[in-house]
C-alpha positions in Angstrom: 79.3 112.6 60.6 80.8 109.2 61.6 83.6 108.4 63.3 85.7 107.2 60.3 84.5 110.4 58.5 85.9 112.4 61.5 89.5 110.5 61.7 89.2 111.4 58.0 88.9 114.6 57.3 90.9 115.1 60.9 94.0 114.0 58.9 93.4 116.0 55.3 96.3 118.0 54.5 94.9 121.5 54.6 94.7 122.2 58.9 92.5 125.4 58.1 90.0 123.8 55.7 89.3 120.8 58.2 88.5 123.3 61.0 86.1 125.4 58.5 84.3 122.1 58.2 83.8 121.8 61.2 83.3 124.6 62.4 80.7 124.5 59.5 78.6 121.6 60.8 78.8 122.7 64.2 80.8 119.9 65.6 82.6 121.6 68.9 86.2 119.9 70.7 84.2 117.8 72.8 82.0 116.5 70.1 84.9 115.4 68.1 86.5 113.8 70.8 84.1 112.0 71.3 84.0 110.9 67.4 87.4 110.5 66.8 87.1 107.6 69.7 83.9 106.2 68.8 84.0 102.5 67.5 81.4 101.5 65.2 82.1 97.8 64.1 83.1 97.0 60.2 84.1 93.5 58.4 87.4 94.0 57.0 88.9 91.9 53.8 92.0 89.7 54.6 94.6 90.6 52.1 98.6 90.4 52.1 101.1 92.4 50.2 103.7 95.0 50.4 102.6 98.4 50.8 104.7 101.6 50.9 105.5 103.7 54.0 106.9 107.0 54.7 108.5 108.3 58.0 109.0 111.9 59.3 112.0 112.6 57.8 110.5 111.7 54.6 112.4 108.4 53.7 110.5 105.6 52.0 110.3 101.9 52.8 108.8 99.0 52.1 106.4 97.2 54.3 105.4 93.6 54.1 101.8 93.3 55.7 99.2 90.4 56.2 95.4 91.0 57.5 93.5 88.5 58.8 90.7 87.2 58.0 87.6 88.7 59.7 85.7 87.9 62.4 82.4 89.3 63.7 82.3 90.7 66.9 86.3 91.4 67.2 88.2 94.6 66.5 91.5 94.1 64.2 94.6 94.8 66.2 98.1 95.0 65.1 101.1 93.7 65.5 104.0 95.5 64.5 107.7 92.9 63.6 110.7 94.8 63.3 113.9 92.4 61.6 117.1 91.7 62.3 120.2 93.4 60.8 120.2 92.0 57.0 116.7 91.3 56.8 113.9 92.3 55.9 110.1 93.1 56.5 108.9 90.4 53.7 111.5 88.1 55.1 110.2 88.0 58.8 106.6 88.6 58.3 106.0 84.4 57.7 107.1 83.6 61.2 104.2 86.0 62.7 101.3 85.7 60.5 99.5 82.8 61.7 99.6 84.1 65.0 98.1 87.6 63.4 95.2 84.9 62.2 94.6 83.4 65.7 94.4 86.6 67.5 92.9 89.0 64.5 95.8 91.0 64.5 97.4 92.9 61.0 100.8 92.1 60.9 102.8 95.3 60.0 106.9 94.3 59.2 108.6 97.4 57.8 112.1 97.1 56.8 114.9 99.1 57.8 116.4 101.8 55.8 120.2 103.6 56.4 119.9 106.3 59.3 118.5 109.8 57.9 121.4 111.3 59.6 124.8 110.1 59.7 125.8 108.0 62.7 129.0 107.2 64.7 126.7 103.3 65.4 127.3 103.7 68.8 123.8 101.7 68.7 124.8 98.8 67.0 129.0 98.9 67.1 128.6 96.7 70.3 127.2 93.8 68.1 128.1 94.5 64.5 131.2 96.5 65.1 131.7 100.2 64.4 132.1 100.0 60.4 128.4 98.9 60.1 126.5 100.4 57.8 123.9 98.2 56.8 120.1 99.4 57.5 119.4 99.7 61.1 116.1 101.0 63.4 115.8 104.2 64.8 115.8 103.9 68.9 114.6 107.1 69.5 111.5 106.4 67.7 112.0 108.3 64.3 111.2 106.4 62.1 109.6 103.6 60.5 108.0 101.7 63.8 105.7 105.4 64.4 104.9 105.3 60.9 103.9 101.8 60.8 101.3 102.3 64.3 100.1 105.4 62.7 99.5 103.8 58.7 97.3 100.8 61.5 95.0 103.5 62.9 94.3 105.5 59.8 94.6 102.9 56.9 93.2 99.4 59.0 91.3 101.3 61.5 93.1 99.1 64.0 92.3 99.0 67.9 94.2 101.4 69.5 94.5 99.6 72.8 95.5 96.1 70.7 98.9 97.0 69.0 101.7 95.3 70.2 105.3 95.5 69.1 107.9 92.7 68.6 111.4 92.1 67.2 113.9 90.0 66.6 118.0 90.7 67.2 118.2 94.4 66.3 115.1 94.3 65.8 114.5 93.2 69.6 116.9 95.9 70.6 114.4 98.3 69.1 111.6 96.7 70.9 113.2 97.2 73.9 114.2 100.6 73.8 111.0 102.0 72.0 109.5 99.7 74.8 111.1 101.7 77.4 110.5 105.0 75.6 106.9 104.9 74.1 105.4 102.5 76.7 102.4 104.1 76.5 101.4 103.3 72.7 101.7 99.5 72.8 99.6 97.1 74.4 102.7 94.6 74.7 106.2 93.9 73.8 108.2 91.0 72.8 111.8 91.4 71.7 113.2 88.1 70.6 117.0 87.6 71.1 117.6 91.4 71.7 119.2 93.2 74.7 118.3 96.6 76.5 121.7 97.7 75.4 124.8 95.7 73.6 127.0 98.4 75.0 126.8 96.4 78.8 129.0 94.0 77.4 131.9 96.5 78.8 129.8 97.7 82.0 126.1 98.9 82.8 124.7 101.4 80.3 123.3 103.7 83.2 121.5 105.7 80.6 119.1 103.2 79.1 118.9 101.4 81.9 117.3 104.3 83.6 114.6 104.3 81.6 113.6 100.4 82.2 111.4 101.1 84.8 109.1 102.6 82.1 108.1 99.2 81.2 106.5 98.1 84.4 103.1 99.2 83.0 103.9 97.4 79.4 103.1 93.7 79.4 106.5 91.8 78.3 106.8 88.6 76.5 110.8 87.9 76.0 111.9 85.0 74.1 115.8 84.3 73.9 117.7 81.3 72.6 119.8 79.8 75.8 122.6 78.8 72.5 122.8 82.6 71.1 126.0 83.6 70.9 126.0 86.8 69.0 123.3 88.6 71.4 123.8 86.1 74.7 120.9 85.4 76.8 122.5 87.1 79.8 121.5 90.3 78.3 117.8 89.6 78.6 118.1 87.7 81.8 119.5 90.6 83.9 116.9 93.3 82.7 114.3 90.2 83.4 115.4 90.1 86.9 115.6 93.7 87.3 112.3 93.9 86.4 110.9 91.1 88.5 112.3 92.9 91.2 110.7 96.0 90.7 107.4 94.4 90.7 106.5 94.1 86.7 103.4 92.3 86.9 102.5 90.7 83.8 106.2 89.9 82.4 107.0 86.2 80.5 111.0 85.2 80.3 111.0 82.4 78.2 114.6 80.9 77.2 115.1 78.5 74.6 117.3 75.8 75.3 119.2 75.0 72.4 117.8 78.2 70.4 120.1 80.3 69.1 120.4 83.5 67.2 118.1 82.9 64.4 114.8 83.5 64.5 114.0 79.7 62.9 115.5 78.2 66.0 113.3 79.6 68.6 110.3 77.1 67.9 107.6 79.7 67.4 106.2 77.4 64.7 102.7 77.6 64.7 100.8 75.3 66.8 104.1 74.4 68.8 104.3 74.8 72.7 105.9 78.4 72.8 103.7 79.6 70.2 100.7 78.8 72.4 102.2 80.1 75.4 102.7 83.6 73.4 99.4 83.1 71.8 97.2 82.8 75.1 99.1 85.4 76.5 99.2 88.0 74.0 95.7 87.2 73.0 94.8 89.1 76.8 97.1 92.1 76.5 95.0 95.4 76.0 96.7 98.9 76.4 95.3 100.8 79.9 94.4 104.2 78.1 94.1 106.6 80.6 95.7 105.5 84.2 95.4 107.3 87.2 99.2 107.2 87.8 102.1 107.6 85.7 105.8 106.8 86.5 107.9 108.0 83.6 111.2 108.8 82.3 113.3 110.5 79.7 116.1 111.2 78.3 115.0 113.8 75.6 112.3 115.7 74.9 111.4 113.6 72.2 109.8 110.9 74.5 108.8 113.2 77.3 105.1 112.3 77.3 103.4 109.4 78.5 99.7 109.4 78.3 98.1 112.8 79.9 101.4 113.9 81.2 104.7 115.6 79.3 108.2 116.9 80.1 110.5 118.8 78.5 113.4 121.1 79.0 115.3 118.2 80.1 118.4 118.4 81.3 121.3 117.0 79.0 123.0 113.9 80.1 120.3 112.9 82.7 117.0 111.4 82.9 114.4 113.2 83.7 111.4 111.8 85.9 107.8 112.3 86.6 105.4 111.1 88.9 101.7 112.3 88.0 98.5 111.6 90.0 94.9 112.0 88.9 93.9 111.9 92.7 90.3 113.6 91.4 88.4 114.7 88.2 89.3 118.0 89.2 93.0 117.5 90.6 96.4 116.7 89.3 99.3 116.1 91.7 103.0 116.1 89.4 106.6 115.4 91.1 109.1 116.4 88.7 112.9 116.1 88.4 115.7 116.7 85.7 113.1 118.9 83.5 112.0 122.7 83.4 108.2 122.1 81.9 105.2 120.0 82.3 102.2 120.0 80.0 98.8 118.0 81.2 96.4 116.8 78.1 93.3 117.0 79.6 89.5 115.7 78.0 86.3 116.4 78.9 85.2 112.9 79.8 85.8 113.6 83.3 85.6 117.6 83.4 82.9 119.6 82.2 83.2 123.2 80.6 84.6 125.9 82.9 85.5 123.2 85.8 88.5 124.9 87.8 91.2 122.1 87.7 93.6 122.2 90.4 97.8 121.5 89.5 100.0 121.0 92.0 103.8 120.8 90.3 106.5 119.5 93.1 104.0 121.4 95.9 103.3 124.7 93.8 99.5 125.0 93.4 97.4 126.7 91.0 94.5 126.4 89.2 93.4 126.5 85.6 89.6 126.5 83.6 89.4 124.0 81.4 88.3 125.7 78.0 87.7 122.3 75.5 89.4 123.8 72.2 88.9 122.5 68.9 92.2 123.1 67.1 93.6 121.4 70.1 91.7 118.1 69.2 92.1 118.1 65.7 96.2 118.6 66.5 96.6 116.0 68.8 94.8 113.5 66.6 96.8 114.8 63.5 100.3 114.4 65.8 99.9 110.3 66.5 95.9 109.0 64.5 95.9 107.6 68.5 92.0 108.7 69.7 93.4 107.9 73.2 96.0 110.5 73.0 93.8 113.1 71.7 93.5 116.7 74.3 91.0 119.6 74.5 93.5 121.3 76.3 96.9 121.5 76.9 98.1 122.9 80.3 101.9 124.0 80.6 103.6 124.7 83.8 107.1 125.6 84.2 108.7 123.2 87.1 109.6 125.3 90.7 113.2 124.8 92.0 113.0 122.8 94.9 
């Protein structure tokens, strides 16, 4: 079996048929681990054209996408362009396409559909006002943006560890937040006259801004026109500087002077000076897939996971945090505050069958076998189509009281 026949029949509707089959040709968890990340180099053809995307809720968009021409000896990558407030994928996806060509990256631009529940815009009402109702993105990361990374892996075959994630206004909001929340997915980030939160317009938003440290690992490009004056620069510049401060170490402020809320007047032409700047830098971004240590946050148990580590039970009204350490093959150190569970996703690229793995969970050891199991893989794969992500077991701990 190949690796795009695994990822294939991995994803088939019917859970208990796929395992029969493999069960069938005698592929075990490990084995198809090991597929479902295997590369094996294909040409691709360079289309553009709309193409129709569904989200969890079961909502239906369009998507405006362009794919680049191909070129031997490079994987495809995405990049994913979320729009502003009144826009559209179709509309934005011009301004991003010719750098898709230079770096042999898909450009994915969904657009924006009403919320799938209704909303009191507490999102938004800070720039737009509360009576908005126009199509807006999901910040928890509901809707369109993990459809969009998913329909890259599956449909494009597209590098896991080169999709990066821009936007412009709201759209840059989004960035941002699903930034902050989902670090872990992206290779980079570049919201483009956005804002962590409009609502810091009247004071700090303590709750998002908690969760900014989550983008120390994510390499940031953020562009904002010094003349905006629906979304001003200051917004970007104090979550710049809070960021430099805590040591972010592959961040790019770039303010425009003169730019101002519009896309058009940022001068990301092609071939001008920021688009070369953003070119050369994005061009070296590549997702780290499985670090030794993990900072993370949360505010739900929506986002609790960040690569091999997960929360959950968190506490209402607070972040939760987590500090994990992979201090051996065999060893897992986890502080934990502000949540009741952990889970570990372990692989058997560094443990073998049967290894005794040692958890320690705010200074509570214990020990676990790790048992590689099969429905395990094939779920994890099915959950996100992101090889990196995939487990052969899942280890749960409930969190001691200090």
């Amino acid at each position: 079996m190949t690796p795009q026949e695994a990822r294939a029949l991995c994803l088939l509707p019917d859970r208990t048929a796929v395992l029969a089959e493999l069960r069938h040709r005698k592929i075990g968890a490990t084995a198809l681990r090991e597929l479902l990340e295997r590369y094996e180099e294909r040409p691709w053809d360079t289309w553009s054209g709309v193409v129709e995307l569904d989200d969890e809720h079961g909502r239906r968009t369009d998507m405006a996408v362009h794919v680049p021409p191909y070129t031997p000896g490079r994987r495809l990558g995405a990049l994913i362009v979320l729009h502003g407030a009144g826009g559209s994928g179709e509309q934005v996806l011009p301004y991003f396409s010719a750098l898709g060509e230079r770096l042999s990256l898909a450009v994915l631009c969904p657009t924006a559909q009403l919320p799938a529940q209704r909303s009191n815009n507490l999102d938004v009402a800070g720039i737009f006002g509360s009576r908005f109702r126009m199509p807006r993105w999901d910040l928890t990361g509901r809707d369109f943006v993990p459809a969009a990374l998913r329909w890259a892996r599956t449909e494009l075959g597209a590098d896991p560890d080169r999709c990066a994630l821009a936007g412009v206004s709201m759209g840059g909001l989004a960035t941002w937040n699903l930034g902050m929340r989902f670090w872990h997915s992206f290779c980079a980030a570049v919201p483009l006259n956005g804002a962590l939160s409009v609502w810091e317009s009247f004071g700090t938003d303590a709750r998002t801004r908690a969760l900014l440290p989550n983008t120390l690992p994510l390499p940031l490009f953020v562009v904002h026109g010094g003349a905006d004056e629906q979304i001003p620069a200051r917004f970007d510049r104090e979550s710049v500087d809070t960021l430099r401060a805590l040591g972010h170490e592959d961040l790019r402020y770039e303010e425009v002077p003169g730019g101002g809320h519009g896309l058009e007047t940022l001068g990301l032409d092609a071939d001008g000076p920021l688009f070369h700047r953003l070119e050369r830098w994005l061009g070296r971004t590549y997702r780290t897939p499985r670090p030794a240590e993990i900072h993370h946050r949360a505010d739900e148990d929506r986002h609790g996971r960040a690569h091999w580590v997960g929360v959950d039970g968190i506490v209402p009204g607070k972040a939760a945090e987590v500090h994990a350490v992979r201090t051996s093959a065999d060893r897992f150190e986890v502080e934990v505050s502000g949540a009741r569970r952990i889970a570990l996703h372990l692989r058997g690229d560094r443990l073998s069958p049967g290894a005794t793995v040692g958890v320690s969970v705010n200074g509570a050891a214990s020990s676990v076998r790790f048992a590689p199991d099969l429905p395990t893989v094939v779920d994890s794969y099915r959950e996100t189509a992101d090889p990196v992500l995939v487990a052969e077991q899942i280890v749960h701990r409930a969190v001691p009281e200090r």
